[in-house]
C-alpha positions as CSV (number, residue, x, y, z in Angstrom):
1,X,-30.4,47.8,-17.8
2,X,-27.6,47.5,-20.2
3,X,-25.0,49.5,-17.9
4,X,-26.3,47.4,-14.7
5,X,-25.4,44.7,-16.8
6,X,-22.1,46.0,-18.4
7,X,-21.1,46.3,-14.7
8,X,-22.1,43.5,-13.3
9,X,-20.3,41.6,-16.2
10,X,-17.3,43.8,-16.0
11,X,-16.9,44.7,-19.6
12,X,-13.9,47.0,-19.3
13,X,-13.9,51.1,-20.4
14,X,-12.3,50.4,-23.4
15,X,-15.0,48.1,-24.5
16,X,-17.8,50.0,-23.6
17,X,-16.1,52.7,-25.9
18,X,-16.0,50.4,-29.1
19,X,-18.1,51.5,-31.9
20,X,-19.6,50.1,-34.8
21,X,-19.6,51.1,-38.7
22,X,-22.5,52.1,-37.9
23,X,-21.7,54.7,-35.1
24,X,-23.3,52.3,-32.4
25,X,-22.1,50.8,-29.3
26,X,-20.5,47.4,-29.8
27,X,-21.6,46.3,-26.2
28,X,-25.0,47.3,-26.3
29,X,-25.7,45.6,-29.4
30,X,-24.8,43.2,-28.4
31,X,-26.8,43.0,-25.4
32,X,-30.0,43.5,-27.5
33,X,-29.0,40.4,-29.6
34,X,-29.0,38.7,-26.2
35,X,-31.7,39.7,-25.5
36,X,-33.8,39.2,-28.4
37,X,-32.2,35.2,-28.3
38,X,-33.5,34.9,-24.8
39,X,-37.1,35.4,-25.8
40,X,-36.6,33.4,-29.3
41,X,-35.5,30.7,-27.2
42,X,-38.5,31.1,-24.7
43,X,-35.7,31.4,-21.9
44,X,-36.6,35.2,-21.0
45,X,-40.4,36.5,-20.1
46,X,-40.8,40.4,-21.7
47,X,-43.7,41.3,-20.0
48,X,-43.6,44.5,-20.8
49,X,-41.0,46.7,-23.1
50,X,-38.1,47.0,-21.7
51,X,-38.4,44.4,-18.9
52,X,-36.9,41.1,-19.3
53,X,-37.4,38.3,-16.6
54,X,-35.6,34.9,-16.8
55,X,-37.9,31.9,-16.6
56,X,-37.9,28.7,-15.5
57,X,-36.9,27.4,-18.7
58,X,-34.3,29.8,-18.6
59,X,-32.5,28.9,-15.6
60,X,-32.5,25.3,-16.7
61,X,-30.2,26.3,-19.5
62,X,-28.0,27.9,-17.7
63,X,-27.5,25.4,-15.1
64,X,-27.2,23.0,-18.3
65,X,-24.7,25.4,-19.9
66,X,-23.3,27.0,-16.9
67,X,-19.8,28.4,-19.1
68,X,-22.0,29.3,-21.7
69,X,-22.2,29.2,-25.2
70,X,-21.1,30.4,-28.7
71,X,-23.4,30.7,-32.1
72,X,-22.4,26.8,-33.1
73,X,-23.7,25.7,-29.5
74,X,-26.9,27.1,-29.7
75,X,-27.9,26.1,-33.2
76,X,-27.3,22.2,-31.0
77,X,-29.6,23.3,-28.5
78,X,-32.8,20.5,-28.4
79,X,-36.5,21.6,-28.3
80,X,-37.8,22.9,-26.2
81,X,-34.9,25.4,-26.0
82,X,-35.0,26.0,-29.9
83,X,-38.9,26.6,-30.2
84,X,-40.5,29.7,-30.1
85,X,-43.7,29.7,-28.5
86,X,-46.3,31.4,-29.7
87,X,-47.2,34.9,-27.8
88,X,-51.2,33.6,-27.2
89,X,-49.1,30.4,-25.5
């Protein structure tokens, strides 16, 4: 998924080649933070590992944020978007 989405998105050769201290792949870490915000924020399903599926809730904050957003932005974000649900919900 993360080079589907690495293409899709565009994210040149060179940055797909930028490492971390740590030895890991800038890009893809970042992806995984994504990723892990989407389902804090209740705007990504995971019904299963390694399956992510953008809900309702989801595409109403992208078409609220459609050039999306940095860090400062999304500490604004109102409930419902900032609320994790809980995983019996």
């Amino acid at each position: 998924m993360v080079d589907a989405v690495a293409e899709r998105a565009d994210i040149s050769d060179d940055a797909r080649a930028e490492t971390l201290k740590s030895g890991g792949i800038r890009y893809e870490q970042r992806m995984g933070w994504a990723l892990s915000h989407l389902g804090k924020t209740n705007w990504a399903d995971r019904p299963e590992r390694g399956l992510y599926v953008i809900n309702d809730s989801g595409r109403a904050a992208f078409a609220t944020y459609p050039q999306g957003f940095d860090c400062a932005l999304a500490r604004e974000v109102p409930a419902p978007f900032g609320r994790r649900r809980s995983r019996l919900s």
